[in-house]
C-alpha positions in Angstrom: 16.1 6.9 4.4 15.7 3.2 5.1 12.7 1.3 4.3 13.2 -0.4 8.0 12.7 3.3 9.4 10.1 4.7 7.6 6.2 4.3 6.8 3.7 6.4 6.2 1.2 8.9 8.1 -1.9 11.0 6.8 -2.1 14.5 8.0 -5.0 16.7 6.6 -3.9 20.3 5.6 -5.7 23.6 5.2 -5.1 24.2 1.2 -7.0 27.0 1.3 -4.5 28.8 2.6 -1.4 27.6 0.3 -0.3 28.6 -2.9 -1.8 26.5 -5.3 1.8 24.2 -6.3 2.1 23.5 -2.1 -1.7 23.1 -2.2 -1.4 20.3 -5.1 1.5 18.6 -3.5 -0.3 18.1 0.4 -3.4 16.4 -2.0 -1.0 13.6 -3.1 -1.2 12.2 0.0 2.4 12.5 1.0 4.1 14.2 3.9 0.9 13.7 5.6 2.7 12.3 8.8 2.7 14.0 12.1 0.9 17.6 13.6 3.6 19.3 12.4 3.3 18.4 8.9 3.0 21.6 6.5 3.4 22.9 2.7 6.8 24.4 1.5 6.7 27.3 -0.2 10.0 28.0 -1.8 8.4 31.6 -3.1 7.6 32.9 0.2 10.3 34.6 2.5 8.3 32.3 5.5 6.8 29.0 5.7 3.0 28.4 6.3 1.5 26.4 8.9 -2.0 25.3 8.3 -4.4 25.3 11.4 -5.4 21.4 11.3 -8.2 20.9 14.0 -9.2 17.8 15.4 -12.3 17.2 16.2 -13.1 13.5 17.2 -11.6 14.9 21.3 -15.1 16.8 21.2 -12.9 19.4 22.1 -11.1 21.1 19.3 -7.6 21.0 19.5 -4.9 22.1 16.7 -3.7 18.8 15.5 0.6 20.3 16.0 -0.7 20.9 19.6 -2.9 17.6 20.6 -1.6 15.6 23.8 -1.8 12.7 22.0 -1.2 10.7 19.1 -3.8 11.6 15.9 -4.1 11.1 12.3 -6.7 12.9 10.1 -7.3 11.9 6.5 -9.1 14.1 4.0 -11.1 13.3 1.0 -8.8 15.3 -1.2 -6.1 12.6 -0.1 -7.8 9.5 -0.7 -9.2 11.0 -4.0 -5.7 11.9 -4.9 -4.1 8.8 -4.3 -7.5 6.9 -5.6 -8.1 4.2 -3.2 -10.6 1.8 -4.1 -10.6 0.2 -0.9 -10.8 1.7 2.5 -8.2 -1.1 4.2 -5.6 0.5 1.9 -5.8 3.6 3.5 -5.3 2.6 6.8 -2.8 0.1 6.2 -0.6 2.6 5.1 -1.4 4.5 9.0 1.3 3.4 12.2 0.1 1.3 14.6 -2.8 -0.2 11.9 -2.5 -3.8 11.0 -5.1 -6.2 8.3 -5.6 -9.5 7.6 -7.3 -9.6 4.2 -8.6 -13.1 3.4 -8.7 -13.1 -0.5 -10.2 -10.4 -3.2 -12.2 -7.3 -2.3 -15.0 -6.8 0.1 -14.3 -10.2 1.1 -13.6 -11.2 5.3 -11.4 -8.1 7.3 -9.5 -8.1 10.3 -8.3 -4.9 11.6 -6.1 -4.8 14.1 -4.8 -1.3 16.8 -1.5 -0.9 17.8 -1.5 -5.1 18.0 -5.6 -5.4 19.8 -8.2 -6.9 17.6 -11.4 -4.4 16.2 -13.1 -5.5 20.0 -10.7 -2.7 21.5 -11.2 0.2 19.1 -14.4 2.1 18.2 -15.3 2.9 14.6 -17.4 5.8 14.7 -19.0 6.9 12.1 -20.7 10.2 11.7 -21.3 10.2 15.2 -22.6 7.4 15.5 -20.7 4.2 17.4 -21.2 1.4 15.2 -19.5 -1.7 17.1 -21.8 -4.8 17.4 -23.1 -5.9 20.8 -23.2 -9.4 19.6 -19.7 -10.1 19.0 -17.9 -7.1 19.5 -15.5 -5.4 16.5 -17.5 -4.0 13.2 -17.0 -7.1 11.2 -15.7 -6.5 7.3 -17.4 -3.2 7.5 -13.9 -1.2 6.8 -13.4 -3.7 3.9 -16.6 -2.6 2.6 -16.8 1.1 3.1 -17.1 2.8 -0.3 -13.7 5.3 0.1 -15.6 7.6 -2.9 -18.3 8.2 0.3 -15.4 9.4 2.8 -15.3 13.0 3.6 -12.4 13.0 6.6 -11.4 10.3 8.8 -9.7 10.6 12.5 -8.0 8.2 14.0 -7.2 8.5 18.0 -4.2 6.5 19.2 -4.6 4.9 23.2 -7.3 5.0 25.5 -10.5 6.8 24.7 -12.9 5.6 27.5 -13.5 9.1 29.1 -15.2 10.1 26.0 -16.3 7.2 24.3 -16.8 4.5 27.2 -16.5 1.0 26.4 -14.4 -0.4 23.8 -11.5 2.6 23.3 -8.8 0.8 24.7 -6.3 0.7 21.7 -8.6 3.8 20.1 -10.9 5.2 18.0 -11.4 5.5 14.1 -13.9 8.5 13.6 -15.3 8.2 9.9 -17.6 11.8 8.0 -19.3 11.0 5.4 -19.3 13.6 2.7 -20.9 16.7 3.3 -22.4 19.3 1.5 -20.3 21.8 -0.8 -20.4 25.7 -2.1 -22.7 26.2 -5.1 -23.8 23.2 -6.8 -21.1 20.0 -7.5 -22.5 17.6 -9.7 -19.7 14.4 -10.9 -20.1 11.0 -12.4 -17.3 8.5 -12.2 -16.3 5.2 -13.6 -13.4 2.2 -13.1 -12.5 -0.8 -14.2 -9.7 -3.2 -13.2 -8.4 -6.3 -12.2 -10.5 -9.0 -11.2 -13.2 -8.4 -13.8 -13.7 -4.9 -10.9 -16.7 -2.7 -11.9 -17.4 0.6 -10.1 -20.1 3.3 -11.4 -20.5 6.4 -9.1 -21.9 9.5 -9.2 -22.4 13.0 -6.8 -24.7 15.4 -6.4 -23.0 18.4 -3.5 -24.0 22.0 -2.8 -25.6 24.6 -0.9 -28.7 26.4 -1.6 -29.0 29.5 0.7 -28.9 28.0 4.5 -29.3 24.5 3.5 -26.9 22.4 2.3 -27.0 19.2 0.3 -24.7 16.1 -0.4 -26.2 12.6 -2.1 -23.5 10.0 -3.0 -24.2 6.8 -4.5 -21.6 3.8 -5.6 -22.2 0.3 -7.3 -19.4 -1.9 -7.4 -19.0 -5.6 -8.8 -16.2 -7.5 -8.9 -15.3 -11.2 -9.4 -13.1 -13.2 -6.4 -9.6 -14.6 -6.4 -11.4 -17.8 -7.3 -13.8 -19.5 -9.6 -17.2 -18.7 -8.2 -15.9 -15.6 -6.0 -18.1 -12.3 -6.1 -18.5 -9.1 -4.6 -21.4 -6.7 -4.7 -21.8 -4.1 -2.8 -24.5 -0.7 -3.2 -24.0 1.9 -0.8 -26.4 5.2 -1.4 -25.2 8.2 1.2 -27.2 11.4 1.4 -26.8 14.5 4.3 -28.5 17.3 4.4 -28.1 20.3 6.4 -29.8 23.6 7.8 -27.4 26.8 9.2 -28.7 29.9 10.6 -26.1 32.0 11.6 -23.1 30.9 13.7 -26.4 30.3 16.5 -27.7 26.8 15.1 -26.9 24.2 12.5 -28.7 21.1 12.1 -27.3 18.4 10.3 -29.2 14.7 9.3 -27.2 12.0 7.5 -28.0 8.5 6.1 -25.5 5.8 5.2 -26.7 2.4 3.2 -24.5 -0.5 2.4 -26.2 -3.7 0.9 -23.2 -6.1 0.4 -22.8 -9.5 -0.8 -19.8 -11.8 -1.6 -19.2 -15.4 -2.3 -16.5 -17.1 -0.6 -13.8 -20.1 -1.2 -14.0 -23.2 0.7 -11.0 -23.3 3.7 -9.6 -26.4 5.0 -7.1 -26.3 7.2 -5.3 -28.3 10.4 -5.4 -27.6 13.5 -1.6 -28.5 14.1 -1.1 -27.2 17.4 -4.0 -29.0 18.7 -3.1 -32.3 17.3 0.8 -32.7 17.7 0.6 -35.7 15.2 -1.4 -34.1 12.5 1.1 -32.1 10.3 0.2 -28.5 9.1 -1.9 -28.0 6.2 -4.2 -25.2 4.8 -6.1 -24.0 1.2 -8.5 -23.2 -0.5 -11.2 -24.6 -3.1 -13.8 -22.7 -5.2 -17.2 -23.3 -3.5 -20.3 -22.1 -5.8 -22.6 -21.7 -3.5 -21.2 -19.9 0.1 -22.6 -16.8 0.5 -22.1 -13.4 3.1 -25.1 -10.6 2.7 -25.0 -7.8 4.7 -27.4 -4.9 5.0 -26.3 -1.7 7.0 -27.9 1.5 8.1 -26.4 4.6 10.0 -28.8 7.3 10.4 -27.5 10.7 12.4 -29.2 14.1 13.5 -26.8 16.3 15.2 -28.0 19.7 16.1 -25.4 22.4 17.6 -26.3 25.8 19.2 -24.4 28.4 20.1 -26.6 29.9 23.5 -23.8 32.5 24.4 -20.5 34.0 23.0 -19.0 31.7 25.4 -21.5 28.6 26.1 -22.5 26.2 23.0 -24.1 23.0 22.9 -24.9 19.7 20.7 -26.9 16.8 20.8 -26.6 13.7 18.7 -29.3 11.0 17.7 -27.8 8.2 16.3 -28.6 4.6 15.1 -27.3 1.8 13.4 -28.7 -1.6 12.0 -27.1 -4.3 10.6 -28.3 -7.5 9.4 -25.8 -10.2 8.3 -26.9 -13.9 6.9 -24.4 -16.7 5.4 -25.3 -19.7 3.8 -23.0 -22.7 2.6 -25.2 -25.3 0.5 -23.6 -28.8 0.3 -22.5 -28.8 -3.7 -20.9 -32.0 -3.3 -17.5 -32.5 -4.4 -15.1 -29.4 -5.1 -12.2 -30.8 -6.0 -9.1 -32.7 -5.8 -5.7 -31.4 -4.1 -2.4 -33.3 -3.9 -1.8 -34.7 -0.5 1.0 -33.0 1.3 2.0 -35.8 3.2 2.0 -39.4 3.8 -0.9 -40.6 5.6 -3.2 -37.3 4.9 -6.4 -37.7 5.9 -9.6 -35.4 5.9 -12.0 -37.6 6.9 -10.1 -40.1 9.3 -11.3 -43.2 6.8 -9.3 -42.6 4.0 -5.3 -42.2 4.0 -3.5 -41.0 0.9 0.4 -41.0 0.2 2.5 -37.7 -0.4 1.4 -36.2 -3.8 -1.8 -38.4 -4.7 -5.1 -36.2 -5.4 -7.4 -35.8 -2.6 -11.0 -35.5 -3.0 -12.5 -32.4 -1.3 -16.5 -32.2 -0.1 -18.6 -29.7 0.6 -19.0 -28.9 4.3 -21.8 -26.8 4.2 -25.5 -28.6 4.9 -27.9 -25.6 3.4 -29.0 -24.3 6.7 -28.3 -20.7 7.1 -27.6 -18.9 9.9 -28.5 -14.9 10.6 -27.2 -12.3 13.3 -28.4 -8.6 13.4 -27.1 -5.8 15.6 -28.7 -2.7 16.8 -27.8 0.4 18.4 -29.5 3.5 19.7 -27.7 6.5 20.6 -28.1 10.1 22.4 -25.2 12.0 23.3 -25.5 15.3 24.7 -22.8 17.6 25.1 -22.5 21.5 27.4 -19.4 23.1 26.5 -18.1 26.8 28.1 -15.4 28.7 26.9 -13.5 31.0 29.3 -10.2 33.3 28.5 -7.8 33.9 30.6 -4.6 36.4 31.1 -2.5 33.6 29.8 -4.8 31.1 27.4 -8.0 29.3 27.6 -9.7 27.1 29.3 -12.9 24.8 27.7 -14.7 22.3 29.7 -17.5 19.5 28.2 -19.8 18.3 30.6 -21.8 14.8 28.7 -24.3 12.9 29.0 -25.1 9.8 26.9 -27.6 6.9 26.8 -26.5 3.5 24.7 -28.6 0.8 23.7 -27.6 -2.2 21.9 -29.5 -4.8 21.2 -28.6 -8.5 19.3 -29.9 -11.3 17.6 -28.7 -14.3 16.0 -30.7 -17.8 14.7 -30.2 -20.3 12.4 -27.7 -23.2 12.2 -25.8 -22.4 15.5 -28.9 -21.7 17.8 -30.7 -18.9 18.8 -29.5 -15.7 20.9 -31.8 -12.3 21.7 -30.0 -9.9 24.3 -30.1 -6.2 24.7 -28.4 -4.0 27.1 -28.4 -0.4 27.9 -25.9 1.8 29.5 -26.1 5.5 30.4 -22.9 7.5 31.2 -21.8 11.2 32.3 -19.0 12.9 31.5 -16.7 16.0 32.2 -13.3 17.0 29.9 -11.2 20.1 30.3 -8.7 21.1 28.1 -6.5 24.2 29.1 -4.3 26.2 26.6 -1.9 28.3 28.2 1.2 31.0 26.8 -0.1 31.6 23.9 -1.2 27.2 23.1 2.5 25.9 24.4 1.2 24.0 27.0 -1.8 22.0 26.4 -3.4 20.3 29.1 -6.7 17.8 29.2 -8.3 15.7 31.7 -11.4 14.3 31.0 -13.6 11.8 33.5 -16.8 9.3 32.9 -18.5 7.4 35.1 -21.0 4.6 33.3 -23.9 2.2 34.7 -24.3 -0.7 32.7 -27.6 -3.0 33.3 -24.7 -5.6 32.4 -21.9 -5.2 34.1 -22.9 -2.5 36.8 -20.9 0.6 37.3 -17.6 1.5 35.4 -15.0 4.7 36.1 -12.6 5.8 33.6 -10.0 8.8 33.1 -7.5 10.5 31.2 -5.0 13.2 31.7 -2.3 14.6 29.3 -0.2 17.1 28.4 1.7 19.0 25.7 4.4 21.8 25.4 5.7 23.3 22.2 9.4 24.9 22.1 8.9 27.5 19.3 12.4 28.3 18.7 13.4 24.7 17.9 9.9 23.5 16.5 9.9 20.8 19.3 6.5 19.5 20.9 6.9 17.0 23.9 3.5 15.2 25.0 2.1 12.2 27.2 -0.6 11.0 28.6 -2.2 8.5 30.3 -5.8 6.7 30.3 -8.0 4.0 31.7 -10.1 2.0 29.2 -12.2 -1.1 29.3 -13.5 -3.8 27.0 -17.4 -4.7 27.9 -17.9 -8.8 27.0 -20.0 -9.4 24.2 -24.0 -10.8 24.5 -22.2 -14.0 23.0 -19.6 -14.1 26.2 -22.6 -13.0 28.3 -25.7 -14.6 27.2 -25.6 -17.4 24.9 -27.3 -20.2 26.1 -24.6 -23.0 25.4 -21.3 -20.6 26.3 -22.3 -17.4 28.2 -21.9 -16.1 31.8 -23.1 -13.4 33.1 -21.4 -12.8 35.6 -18.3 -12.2 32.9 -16.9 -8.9 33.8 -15.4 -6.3 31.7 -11.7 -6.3 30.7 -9.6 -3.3 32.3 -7.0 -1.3 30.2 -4.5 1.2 31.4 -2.3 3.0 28.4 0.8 5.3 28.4 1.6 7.1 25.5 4.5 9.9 24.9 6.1 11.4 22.5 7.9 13.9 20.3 7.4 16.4 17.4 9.9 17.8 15.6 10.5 20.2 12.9 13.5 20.9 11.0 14.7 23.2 7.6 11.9 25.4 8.3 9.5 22.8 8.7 10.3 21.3 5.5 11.5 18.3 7.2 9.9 16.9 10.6 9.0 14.0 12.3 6.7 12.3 14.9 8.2 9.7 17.3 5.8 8.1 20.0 5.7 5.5 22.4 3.3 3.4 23.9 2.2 1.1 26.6 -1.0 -1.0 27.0 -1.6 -3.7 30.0 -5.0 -5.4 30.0 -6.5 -7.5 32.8 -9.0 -10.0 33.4 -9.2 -10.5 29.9 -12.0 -12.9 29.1 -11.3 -16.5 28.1 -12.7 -19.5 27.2 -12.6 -22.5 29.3 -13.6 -25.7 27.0 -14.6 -29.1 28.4 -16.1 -32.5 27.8 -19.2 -32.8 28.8 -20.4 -36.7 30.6 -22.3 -37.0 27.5 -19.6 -36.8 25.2 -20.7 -33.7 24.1 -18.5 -30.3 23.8 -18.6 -27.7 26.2 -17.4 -25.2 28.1 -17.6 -21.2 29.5 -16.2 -18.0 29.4 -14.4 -16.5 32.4 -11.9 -13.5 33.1 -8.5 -15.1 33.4 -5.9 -14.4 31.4 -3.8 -11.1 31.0 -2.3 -8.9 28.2 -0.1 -6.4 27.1 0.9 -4.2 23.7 3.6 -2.0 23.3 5.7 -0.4 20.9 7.5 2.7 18.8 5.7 4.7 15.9 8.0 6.6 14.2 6.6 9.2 11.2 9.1 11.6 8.8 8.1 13.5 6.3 10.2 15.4 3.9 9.6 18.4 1.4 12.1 18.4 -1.3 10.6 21.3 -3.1 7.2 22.7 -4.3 6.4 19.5 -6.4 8.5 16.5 -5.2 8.1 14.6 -1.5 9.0 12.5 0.4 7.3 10.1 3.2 7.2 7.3 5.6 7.0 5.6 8.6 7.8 2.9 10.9 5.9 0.8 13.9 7.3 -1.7 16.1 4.5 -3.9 17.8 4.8 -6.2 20.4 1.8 -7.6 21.7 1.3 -10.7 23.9 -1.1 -12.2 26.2 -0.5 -14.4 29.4 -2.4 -17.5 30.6 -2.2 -19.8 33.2 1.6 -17.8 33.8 2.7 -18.4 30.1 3.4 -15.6 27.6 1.7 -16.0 23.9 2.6 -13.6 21.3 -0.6 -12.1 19.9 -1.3 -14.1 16.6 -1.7 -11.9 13.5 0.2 -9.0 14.4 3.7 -8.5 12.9 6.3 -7.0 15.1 7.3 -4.7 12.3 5.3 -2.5 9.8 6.7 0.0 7.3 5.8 2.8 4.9 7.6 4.8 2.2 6.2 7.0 -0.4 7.5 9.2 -3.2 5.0 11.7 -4.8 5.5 14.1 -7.9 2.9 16.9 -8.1 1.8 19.2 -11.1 -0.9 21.6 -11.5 -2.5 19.5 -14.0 -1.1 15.5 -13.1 0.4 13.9 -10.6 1.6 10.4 -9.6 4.0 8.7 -6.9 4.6 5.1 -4.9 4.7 3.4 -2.0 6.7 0.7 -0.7 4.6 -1.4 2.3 6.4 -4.0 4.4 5.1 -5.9 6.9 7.0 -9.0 9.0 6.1 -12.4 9.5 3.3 -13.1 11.5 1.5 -15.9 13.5 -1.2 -17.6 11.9 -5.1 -17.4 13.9 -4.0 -20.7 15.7 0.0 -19.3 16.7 1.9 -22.7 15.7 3.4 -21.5 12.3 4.4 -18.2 11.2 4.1 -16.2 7.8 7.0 -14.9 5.4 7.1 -11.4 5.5 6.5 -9.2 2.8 7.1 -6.2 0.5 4.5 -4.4 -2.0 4.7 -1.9 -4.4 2.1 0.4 -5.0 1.7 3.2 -7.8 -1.0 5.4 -8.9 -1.2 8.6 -11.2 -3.8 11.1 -11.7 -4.0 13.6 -14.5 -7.1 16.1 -15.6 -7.4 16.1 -19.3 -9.6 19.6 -18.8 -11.9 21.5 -17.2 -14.1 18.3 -16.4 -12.8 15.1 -17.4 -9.8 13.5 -15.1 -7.9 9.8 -15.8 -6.9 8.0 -13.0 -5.7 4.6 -12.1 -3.5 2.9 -9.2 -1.8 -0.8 -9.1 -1.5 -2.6 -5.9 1.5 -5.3 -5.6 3.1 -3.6 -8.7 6.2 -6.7 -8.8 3.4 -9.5 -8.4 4.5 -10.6 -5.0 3.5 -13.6 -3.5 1.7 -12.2 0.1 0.7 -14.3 2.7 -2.1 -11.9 4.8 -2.9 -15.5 6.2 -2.4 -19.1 5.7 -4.4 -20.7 3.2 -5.9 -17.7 2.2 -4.9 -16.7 -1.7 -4.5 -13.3 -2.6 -5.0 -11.2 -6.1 -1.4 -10.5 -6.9 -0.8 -7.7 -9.2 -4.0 -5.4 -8.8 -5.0 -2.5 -11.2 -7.7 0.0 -11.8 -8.5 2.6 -13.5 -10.9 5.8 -14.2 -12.4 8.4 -15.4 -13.8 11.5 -13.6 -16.6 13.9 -15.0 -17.4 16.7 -13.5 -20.7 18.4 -14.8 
């Protein structure tokens, strides 16, 4: 299998219903690609293929059978490939690209099938957790703790019908860990490049109807540079009450307090200034600082009123609070100049190759922005059988407040906005689930923006005989502008409109070898319009200026192709490939999306005992435009390993290395990255 071809794909697996060697093997993490992903069993006469459900469509759907294009990642994966950091597990997803500037927890820039975090939702829990200020979720998936992840979703394409604004390229649904059967207790410990520190510990069961789960990690960890730091204290607790299959009542709590220090970035703005050649690093700054405080707080009560009628209502909220602060420390340092005639002030000129002095930017004034968002999402749902299948349809409501603040060094900004939206989505199983069919609806009214319609339809169909699913679909989306684009009192305009999304997706599933060997192969197609720009100009006073209006368009599309392979009960094999090619157009000129690599591949090998277990992976990723598009990155390749093996009963070693051959990666120009990266650990379960 070629590297070229291949990357890799989570799929979560029932184990309780494997033998225990097939079991072990889906944990490592491997042949985890596409719906049709399941255990071989080379003692059984027949196959076994494990009910996945998911469950971020509202609806549940077997995963072999969805319409669409879905990953689900479960905690026994990222335990047993021990992820320290939560980008690492999605980078190793298809259509899911980062830019990482530096060491952990520092700045993260997700991108979907070739959008920025602005066009996909991060749920967690329930709860939507994208910021009204600025749109996207910030470094928060740098920052997620992975040791406080129960499951993760991801839905590829348009997901406006059921989650409204924001969906366009789709929706990562994060679950926090949840209760489990008698009483759990574990303590945990790493240690690792970087000077990394990481103390955890778990308290999980159930005590008659209620249930309990409290998680709390501490991690510190020095920077790439002199002065760099990260910090970051994340308690998680959920509790739950069950009566029955009638009611279930669930609360959960999420807390991240996170703080890093950051290098000073100088760079050019080459494309801007023809005559300035390209430049760009870094210099150890003592005293620039990002602190972020986060809550996500969720009840979610379900009832089941009938055999066939069941409902749930969500309460959700999320606050985040985020302050930076850059104190002028005076001079940082000297670098060579890379040309004749270099310059950062415009006063003093150095030759190629003489030291340049390097001051502080910062002036001491901080500079604060805090989101908020209040949720309630209610959901009817009625279950019917018919002669030939099933039919379920949700009818949704859901109110949305959001409300943002920023002050400090770069002015002052307060703006809330509330939307509420109703819903309807039907999904019919027919001849025994073959065909699959949804179609979901939502109309929203935005104090904003006004009123906003959005749809989806798709299908699926499943050939038993020859282990072949075909599916498409196809859904309306929108991006809602930001208070920022809206509201800000230098640059905002309200009468700014939402961006408009329409996405195609199809694809195929196919198993061979009795299922031992299958693949997913889908393709998709995104067009954006009136996507929201902004207009700069000199003002008669000299002064800088300018607006935001909807102007420009855009466009993503591209192949995802997952394969997994079961060589027997204790070796596999893995991988996938994505092909991205994302542009935008203004003023009748194409400009390929900056950041985004056309090509993205996976391939992992995993070994699995009952006792150990260890494998690889091999990530490649093309060259890429830097944020201002006039110079592009070298590709590159990185080896990753990691091992786990329990000693007994209650003690398990673990460690994983990142970038095992010491590449030199380039996530972004200017920005220097770790190199080779280890940890390691040690498990104790009580």
């Amino acid at each position: 299998m070629s590297l070229s071809f291949i990357r890799v794909h989570f799929q979560s697996l029932k184990l309780g219903t494997l033998p225990r060697h097939s079991a072990g093997l889906c944990l490592a993490g491997l042949c985890l690609a596409s719906p049709l992903a399941v255990a071989f069993d080379t003692d059984s006469a027949t196959d076994t293929l494990p009910e996945v459900m998911v469950t971020s469509t509202k609806i549940d759907v077997p995963a072999q059978y969805s319409t669409q294009s879905v990953t689900i990642i479960t905690e026994e994966q990222i335990r047993e490939r021990n992820f320290s950091d939560t980008t690492e597990i999605l980078r190793q997803l298809g259509g899911v690209q980062f830019k990482k500037a530096g060491g952990p927890g520092q700045f993260n820039y997700p991108k979907a099938r070739g959008l920025p975090s602005a066009y996909f939702l991060v749920v967690v829990d329930g709860v939507k957790i994208n910021e009204g200020l600025s749109s996207g979720v910030g470094n928060f998936i740098g920052q997620i703790n992975p040791k406080l992840i129960e499951r993760i979703e991801i839905l590829r394409g348009a997901e406006a019908d059921l989650y409204g604004a924001d969906s366009v390229a789709g929706v990562i649904v994060i679950t926090t860990k949840g209760p489990l059967p008698g009483m759990q207790p574990e303590l945990g410990a790493e240690y690792g490049s970087l000077n990394w520190k990481q103390g955890y510990g778990s308290l999980r069961g159930t005590q008659g109807d209620f249930g309990y789960s409290l998680n709390l990690a501490y991690i510190d960890s020095d920077g790439v540079h002199d002065h760099e730091f990260y910090r970051n204290f994340s308690p998680q607790l959920k509790v739950n009450y069950k009566q029955g299959n009638w009611l279930s009542v669930e609360g959960s709590v999420l807390y991240m307090d996170t703080n890093f220090n950051y290098a000073e970035l100088r760079e050019s703005y080459a494309k801007d200034s023809p005559a300035t050649p390209w430049w760009a690093f870094q210099l150890p700054d003592p005293n620039q600082y990002n602190q972020t405080q986060q809550t996500i707080g969720a009840l979610t009560v379900k009832n089941q009123l009938t055999d066939n009628l069941r409902q749930k209502a969500l309460l959700g909220w999320t606050r985040k609070k985020n302050s930076n602060r850059d104190a002028d420390d005076g001079l940082l340092g000297y670098v060579p100049a890379p040309t004749d005639d270099f310059t950062l002030d415009y006063t003093n000129f150095y030759r190629r190759g003489e030291p340049v002095p390097v001051y502080d930017t910062g002036n001491g004034i901080p500079y604060y922005n805090q989101n908020e968002n209040l949720q309630f999402d209610y959901n009817l749902l009625f279950d019917s059988k018919l002669s030939v299948g099933k039919n379920t349809i949700l009818f949704g409501y859901e109110y949305y407040g959001q409300q943002g603040k920023k002050w400090g060094l770069y002015g002052d900004l307060d703006a809330d906005n509330h939307t509420n939206s109703f819903y309807v989505n039907d999904v019919l199983t027919l001849f025994d689930d073959a065909l699959v069919l949804r179609a979901g609806l939502r109309y929203g009214q935005d104090d904003a923006y006004g009123n906003h319609t959005t749809g989806k339809i798709g299908a699926s169909y499943t050939f038993r005989d020859v282990d072949t699913t075909l599916y498409a679909n196809y859904g309306t989306s929108f991006k809602a502008p930001s208070f920022f684009q809206l509201f800000d009192p230098k640059y905002g305009n309200p009468d700014v409109q939402p961006e408009e999304g329409r996405t195609v997706e199809a694809g195929l599933r196919q198993a061979f070898l009795g299922k031992r060997l299958n693949f997913e192969l889908t393709y998709w197609h995104t067009q954006l319009d009136d996507i929201i720009t902004f207009i700069g100009q000199v003002n008669p006073d000299g002064t800088y200026g300018g607006t935001y209006i909807n102007r420009d368009k855009g466009q993503s599309q591209g192949v995802e192709l997952v394969g997994n392979y079961w060589i027997d009960e204790h070796w596999s094999l893995n991988g996938n490939y994505t092909y991205t090619d994302s542009w935008s157009e203004k003023n009748g000129k194409q400009f390929r999306t900056v950041q985004v690599a056309y090509n993205t591949a996976n391939l992992g090998l995993t070994y699995q005992q009952d006792r150990y277990s260890l494998g690889g992976n091999v990530y490649y990723v093309g060259p890429r435009l830097r944020w201002n598009g006039d110079k592009e990155t070298d590709s590159y390749t990185s080896v990753s390993v990691f091992g786990r093996a329990n000693l007994n009963k209650e003690f398990t070693v673990y460690a994983r290395i990142e970038n095992l051959f010491d590449q030199d990666i380039v996530e972004e120009i200017g920005y220097e990255q770790p190199g080779l990266y280890a940890i390691a650990g040690l498990e104790w379960k009580l």
